[in-house]
Structures are given as C-alpha cells and as structure tokens.
N, C-alpha and C positions, 0 to 999 in steps of 0.2 A: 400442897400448893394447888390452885384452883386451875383451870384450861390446862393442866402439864404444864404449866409455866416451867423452865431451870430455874434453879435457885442460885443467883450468885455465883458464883465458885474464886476462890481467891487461891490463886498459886504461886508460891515462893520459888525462886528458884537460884540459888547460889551456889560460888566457886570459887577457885580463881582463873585469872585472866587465860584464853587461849585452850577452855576446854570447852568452845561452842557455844555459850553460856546466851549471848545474842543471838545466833543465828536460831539455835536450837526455840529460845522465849518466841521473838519476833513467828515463827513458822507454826507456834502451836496454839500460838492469840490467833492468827489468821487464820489456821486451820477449824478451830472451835467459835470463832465468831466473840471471841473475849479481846477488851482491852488490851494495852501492853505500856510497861514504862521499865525505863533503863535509868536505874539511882544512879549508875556510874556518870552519865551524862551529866545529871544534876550536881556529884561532888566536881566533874569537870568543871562544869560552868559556873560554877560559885569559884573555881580556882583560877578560872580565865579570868571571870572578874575583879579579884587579889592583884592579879598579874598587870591588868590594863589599869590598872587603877594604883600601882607600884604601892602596894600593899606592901611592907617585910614580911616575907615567907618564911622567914627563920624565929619570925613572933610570933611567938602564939597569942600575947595579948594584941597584939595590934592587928590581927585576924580577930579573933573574939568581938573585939569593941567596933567590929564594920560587919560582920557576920547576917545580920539582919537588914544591911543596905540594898542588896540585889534584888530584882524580883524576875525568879526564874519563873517561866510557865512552860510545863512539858505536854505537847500533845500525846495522845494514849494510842492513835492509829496504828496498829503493827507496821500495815503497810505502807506508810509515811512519818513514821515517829519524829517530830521536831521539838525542839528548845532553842528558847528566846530568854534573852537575860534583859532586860529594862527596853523589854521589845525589840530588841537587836535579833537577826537570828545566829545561832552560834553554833551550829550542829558540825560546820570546817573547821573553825578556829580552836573548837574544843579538845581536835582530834593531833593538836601537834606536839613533837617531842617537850616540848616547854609547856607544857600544859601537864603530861604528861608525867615528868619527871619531876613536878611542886602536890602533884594531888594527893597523894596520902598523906605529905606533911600537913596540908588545907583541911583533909578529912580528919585527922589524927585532934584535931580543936573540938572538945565536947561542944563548944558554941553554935559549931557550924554542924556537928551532928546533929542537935537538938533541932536549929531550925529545919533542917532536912529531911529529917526525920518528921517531922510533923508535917509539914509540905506531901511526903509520900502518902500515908497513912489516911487523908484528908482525899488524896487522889485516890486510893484503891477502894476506900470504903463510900467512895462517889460513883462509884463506874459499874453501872447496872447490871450488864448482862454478865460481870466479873471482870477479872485482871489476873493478867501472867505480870509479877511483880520482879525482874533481876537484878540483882545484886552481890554484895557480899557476907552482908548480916539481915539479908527481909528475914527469914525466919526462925532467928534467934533475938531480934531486937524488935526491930520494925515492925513487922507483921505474925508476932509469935502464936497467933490464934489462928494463921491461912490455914485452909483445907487440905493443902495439901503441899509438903516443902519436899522441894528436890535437889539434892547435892552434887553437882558433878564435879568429876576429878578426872585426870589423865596426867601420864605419868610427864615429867618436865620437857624429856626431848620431845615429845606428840604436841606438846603447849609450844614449846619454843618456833616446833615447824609451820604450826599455825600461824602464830602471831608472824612469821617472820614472810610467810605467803601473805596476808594481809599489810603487811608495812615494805611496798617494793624494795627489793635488792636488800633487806637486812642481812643484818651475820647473822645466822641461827647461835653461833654461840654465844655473841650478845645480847641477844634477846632472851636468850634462855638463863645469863647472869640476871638480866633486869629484869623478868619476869620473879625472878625466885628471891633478889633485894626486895621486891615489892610484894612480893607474898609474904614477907619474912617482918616486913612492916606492919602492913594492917594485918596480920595473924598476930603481933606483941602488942598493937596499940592497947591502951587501957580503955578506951571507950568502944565499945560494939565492936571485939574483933573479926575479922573473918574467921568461921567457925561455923562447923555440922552441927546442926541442930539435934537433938538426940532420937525426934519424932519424924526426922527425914529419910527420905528414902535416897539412898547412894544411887547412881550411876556411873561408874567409870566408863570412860566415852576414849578410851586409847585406841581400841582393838575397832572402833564403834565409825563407820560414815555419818557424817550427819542427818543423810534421810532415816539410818536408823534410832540414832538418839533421839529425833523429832517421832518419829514411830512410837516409842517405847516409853518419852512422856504422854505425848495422845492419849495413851491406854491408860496410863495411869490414872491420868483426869478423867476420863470417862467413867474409868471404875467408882474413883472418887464420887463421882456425879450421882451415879448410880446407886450409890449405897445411902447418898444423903438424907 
C-alpha cells in the first residue's frame, strides 16, 4: 500500500450472549480507529418490528412474506452505535424482555437471515478504515473471508453473572436457564447456527476482566494487521 496506508482489516467476533462479546467489539473498534456493528441489534430490531406490527411469531411464513418490509439502518460509531427501523430510533425498545424472548424464533426464518445477512456484508465491506463485525455466525456465514474471527466463550455461571449484572435485580438462575434455552436455539437452528468457525481463534473470557479480553484481541488485530 502506497503512504503506509492500513489496509482494511475486518474482524469477526462471535459467541454466545454474556461473554463480553459487546463490550469487548465496541472497545477494540474504538481502540484501533475501526468501525463497529452489533448483528444482534439488527435480528432485534427486525423482531421489534414483527412485534409492533403484530406479525405471528409462531409463523414462519408470515415473518418470511413481511421480512423485507423494514428498513433498519445501523450506525457503525463504536462510540454511539445506533439503529433506526423506518427511521424510528430503536436502540431501548430493542432491548426488552419481549423483544428478547421472540428473536431467535425471528432469526431462526432463512428469510430474515438472507436479508440481514446481506444488509451486514454490504456494511462491513463499506466501512473504510475496517469493521469489528459481532455476532453469532459473522465468521462462519456472513463474513467467512474476515481477517480475522474471534470466538469467545465462558463458562454458563460467568455468562449468567454477567448478563444478570447488566439486566438489574435478575435471578442469575434464570438468566442462566435463558441464556442456555437460547444458546440451545440458534446453536440447532438450520440456517447459520451459532458456531466456531474452524479458522478462529478461541478466547475463553471466564477467568478473563474485560480490560483483559479487550487487551488480548487488540494484539490479535494488530498482529493480524501486521502480517497482512
């Protein structure tokens, strides 16, 4: 590259819920001066919009045949990451138990993968200086060419504590049943399950602070960078 330009760099970074997966992306876009987008926001708010729009959640064809109705746009800011559904902004509404509890059956609709899937794909290979891409399937589906796919894990009770410190007052044991139903979901779905990629690099984040899991991708990508 001509002036030491960087090149790009597109980073995947997948899991399931409550092993930092957010905080960890959002801190390493801002850290490195890359992009950032949360898929999950996007299955959210395609399933907010199912919900306000009294979609059947229990059809899969009657999701399918409105699938292409919405028009989400996700800002890439690490440090302000927003989404708007038909210019509404939905970043609160996305985030509540009834949103929550209909989205993998939403996600689980090849329909609604397909066009989501192509929504992300069209963003990350937009986005100049690169993209920290998170989700469940970026780099087994979505993004199976990134530079560089990160897997994190932790074990259920470290996930359940998490999530249960981010959703005030929860029961950690309930959270940690819901957590593991919903992993148990998109891990069988047939279309793009949650799934390690085979060219990914593991991180278990149990034992792990977050400034060190944000540490320890850093280095990754830089090495990445560096050897490109």
């Amino acid at each position: 590259m001509e002036n030491g330009a960087a090149q790009p760099v597109i980073v995947a970074i997948d899991g399931p819920s409550g092993t930092g997966k957010s905080s960890t992306s959002k801190a390493v876009a801002a850290q490195l001066g890359l992009s950032y987008l949360d898929t999950g926001a996007q299955y959210r708010a395609i399933t907010w919009w199912m919900v306000n729009n009294g979609i059947d959640i229990d059809d899969p064809s009657a999701i399918a045949a409105v699938a292409g109705k919405p028009e989400i746009v996700s800002g890439t800011d690490p440090a302000d990451p927003t989404i708007t559904v038909d210019g509404t902004d939905v970043a609160a509404p996305i985030r509540t138990q009834e949103v929550t509890s209909k989205v993998s059956a939403v996600s689980a609709v090849p329909e609604v993968r397909a066009r989501i899937t192509e929504l992300q794909r069209s963003i990350a290979t937009g986005a100049e200086p690169g993209i920290v891409v998170e989700g469940r399937d970026i780099g087994t589906t979505v993004l199976p060419d990134a530079d560089l796919k990160i897997f994190l894990t932790a074990s259920p009770e470290a996930r359940a504590a998490r999530r249960s410190g981010e959703l005030k007052g929860a029961d950690v044991h309930a959270t940690r049943e819901a957590l593991i139903k919903r992993d148990a979901a998109d891990s069988s779905r047939k279309t793009s399950p949650l799934a390690k990629a085979d060219d990914a690099v593991e991180v278990d984040t149990t034992e792990l602070t977050l400034a060190q899991v944000i540490e320890c991708v850093v280095t990754l990508v830089e090495e990445k960078r560096a050897g490109k």
